[in-house]
C-alpha angles and dihedrals in degrees: 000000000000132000137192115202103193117198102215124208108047113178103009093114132009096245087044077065099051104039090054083045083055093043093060101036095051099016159020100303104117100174146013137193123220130230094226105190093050123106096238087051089078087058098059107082084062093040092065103019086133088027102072098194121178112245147195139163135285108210103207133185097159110051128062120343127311129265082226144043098250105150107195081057089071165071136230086262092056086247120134111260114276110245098274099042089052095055087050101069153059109250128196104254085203097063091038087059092049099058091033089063087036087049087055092041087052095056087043090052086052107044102024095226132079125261121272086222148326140255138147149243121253087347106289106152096050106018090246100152144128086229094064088037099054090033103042092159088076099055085083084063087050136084097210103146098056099045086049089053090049087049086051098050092043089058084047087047091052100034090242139144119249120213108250093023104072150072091289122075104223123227130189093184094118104070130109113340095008104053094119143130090248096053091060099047091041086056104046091042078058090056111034096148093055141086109231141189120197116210108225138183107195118170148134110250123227143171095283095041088051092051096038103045132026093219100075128116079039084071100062088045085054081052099055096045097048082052101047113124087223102057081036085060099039083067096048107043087047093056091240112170103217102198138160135244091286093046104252119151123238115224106230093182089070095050108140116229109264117259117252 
């Protein structure tokens, strides 16, 4: 059985940064994805220069400004369009196509290597959100289903993996409440002939990430439970191989201790 646990959102905040940082060096995170066209992106490289962390890339239309000048991608104020407006819409698959390539030359710029994979942030390259899910009603203003065949095609075009079709079954049950040691091992022990990837959003939270993003103090709870010694042992008692989206294994036995 092997599973990927992605930490979204590298590169958002600088304590986003950090905390992911935290979560491979001490604990179960395997792998991140980096919002490139963010400001903290460009501090990455320095960030894990001893903390080799695979990476891929966070395509991103509803969070900071845009690498291009696609009109129908923002607001009045130039900023990309918050998560429901952006759902409520009809966007020009051209231009999303556009920042979603500039978005992936922009990681390559900064890392000078290509991602390991792509994926996306509050599922805008496929509609998979708990926003659409819960509001069915907006996915008629929405042009879902283009925007996910041109994410298709730019993967193609890569040669990347796209989260959710791939090898690994995604998950998103480890989010809020539910962030806890027993919810990934319930759910492993459910799917035991699988390959999985949990989808994961450790941090610290400071003042900036409290006042950017409403999911905050849940962050460093996501932290604590990914670097917990007995889900730490649970993989490695039962002889789990925690890769990344090449699938290289992680080696569990040379964890650090977690700062305090």
């Amino acid at each position: 059985m092997k599973i990927v646990i992605n930490a979204d959102d590298m590169g958002y905040t600088r304590s986003i940064s950090q905390g992911i940082r935290e979560g491979y060096r001490c604990g179960l995170v395997s792998s991140s994805t980096v919002m490139s066209h963010m400001p903290f992106a460009a501090s990455v490289p320095e960030l894990l220069k001893d903390t080799p962390i695979p990476l891929g890339c966070h395509l991103t239309l509803t969070c900071g400004k845009p690498l291009t000048g696609g009109k129908s991608l923002v607001n009045e104020e130039g900023n990309f369009w918050k998560y429901r407006d952006f759902y409520s819409r009809t966007i020009d698959v051209g231009e999303a196509y556009a920042e979603f390539k500039a978005q992936i030359e922009k990681f390559i710029e900064i890392f000078e290597r290509r991602p390991t994979h792509l994926d996306s942030h509050q599922g805008c390259t496929d509609g998979v959100s708990v926003l659409l899910k819960n509001n069915p009603e907006l996915a008629s203003k929405h042009n879902t289903k283009e925007i996910y065949e041109m994410s298709l095609a730019l993967a193609k075009e890569y040669d990347l993996p796209l989260r959710r079709n791939c090898e690994f079954e995604w998950t998103d049950v480890f989010y809020g409440e539910n962030a806890t040691v027993e919810t990934i091992i319930r759910h492993i022990e459910n799917n035991r002939d699988k390959d999985i990837e949990f989808m994961v959003h450790p941090a610290y939270c400071d003042l900036e990430l409290y006042r950017r993003s409403s999911y905050n103090t849940y962050r460093v709870k996501e932290l604590d439970a990914l670097c917990d010694q007995r889900l730490i042992d649970y993989f490695l008692e039962n002889d789990i191989d925690l890769v990344d989206y090449t699938g290289r294994k992680k080696d569990l036995r040379q964890l650090s201790k977690p700062e305090m």
